[in-house]
Each structure stands twice: as structure tokens, then as C-alpha cells.
DRENSE-505842 format. One record per residue (C-alpha): residue number from 1; residue in three letters; x, y, z. Coordinates in steps of 0.02 Angstrom, whole numbers, always signed. Layout:
N
PT num residuo     px     py     pz
PT NUM     ALA      X      Y      Z
...
END
This chain:
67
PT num residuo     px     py     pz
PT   1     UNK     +0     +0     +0
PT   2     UNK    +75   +163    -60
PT   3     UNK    +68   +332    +67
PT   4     UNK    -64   +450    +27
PT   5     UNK    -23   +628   +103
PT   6     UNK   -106   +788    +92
PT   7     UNK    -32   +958    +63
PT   8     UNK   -111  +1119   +104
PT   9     UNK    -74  +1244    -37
PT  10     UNK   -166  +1412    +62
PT  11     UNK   -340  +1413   +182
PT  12     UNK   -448  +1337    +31
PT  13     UNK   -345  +1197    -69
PT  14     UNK   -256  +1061    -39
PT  15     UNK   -165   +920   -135
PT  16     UNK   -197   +723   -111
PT  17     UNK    -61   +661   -149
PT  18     UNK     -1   +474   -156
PT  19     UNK   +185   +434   -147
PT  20     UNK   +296   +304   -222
PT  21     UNK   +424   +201   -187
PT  22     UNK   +540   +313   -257
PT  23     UNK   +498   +471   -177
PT  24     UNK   +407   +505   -335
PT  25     UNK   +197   +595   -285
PT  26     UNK    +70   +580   -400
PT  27     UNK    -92   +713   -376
PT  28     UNK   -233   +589   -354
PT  29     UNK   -360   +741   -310
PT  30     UNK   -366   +917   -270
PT  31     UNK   -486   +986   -149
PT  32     UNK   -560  +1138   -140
PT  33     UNK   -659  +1246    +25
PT  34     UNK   -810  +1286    -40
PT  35     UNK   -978  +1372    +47
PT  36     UNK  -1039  +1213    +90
PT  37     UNK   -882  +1132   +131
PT  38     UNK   -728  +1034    +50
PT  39     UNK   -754   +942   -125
PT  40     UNK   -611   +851   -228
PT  41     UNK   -592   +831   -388
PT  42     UNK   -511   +685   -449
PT  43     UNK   -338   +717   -556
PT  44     UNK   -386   +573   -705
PT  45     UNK   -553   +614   -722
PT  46     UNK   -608   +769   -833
PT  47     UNK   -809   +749   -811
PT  48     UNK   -947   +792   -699
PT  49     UNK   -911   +605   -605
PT  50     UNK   -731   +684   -551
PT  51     UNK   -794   +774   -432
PT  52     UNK   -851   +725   -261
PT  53     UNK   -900   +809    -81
PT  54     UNK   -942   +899    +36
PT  55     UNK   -820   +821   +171
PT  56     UNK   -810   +915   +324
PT  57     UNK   -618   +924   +333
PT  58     UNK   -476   +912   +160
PT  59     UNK   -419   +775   +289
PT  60     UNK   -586   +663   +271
PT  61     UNK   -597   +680    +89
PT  62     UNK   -399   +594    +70
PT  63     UNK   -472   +473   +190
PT  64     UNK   -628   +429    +95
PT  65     UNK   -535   +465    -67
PT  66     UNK   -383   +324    -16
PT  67     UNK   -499   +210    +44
END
């Protein structure tokens, strides 16, 4: 099982990121703060499906996300 981290970029996004081997990431999401809380949007996935939320922390959307 790879390491999935997250990494706050400001009050309002935030990175999921999973890591490698290697010391190599990969962004598997980013997450945004919206009005009604935080929603990711999945890195692969350019439709309507990619996106996912609200989560009440960036934290519980990695964990949901990496599940």
C-alpha cells in the first residue's frame, strides 16, 4: 500500500497526494473549501463524475478518497 499525504497549498486547497516508492507523488485529487464545505476533484477524471464532496475536513476527503 502506497502513502497518501495531503498538502495544504493556502486556507482553501489542498493536494492528495499518493507517494511512491521512489519518492516520486502523484496528484490523485485536489480539494477545494467551498460554501458548503470541502469537495475534490479527482486528477484522471475530466467529467462531472470527477468530482465528489462535501467532506467536512480536506483531511476526510484523502481518507474517503484512499480508501
Amino acid at each position: 500500500m502506497t502513502p497518501t499525504i495531503i498538502e495544504h497549498h493556502g486556507a482553501r486547497r489542498a493536494y492528495i497526494l499518493q507517494t511512491d516508492d521512489d519518492d516520486t507523488t502523484t496528484r490523485l485529487a485536489t480539494v477545494y473549501k467551498m460554501t458548503d464545505g470541502w469537495h475534490a476533484k479527482l486528477s484522471d477524471d475530466h467529467t462531472g463524475r470527477a468530482w465528489s464532496g462535501p467532506y467536512r475536513s480536506a483531511e476526510e476527503a484523502m481518507s474517503r478518497l484512499s480508501a
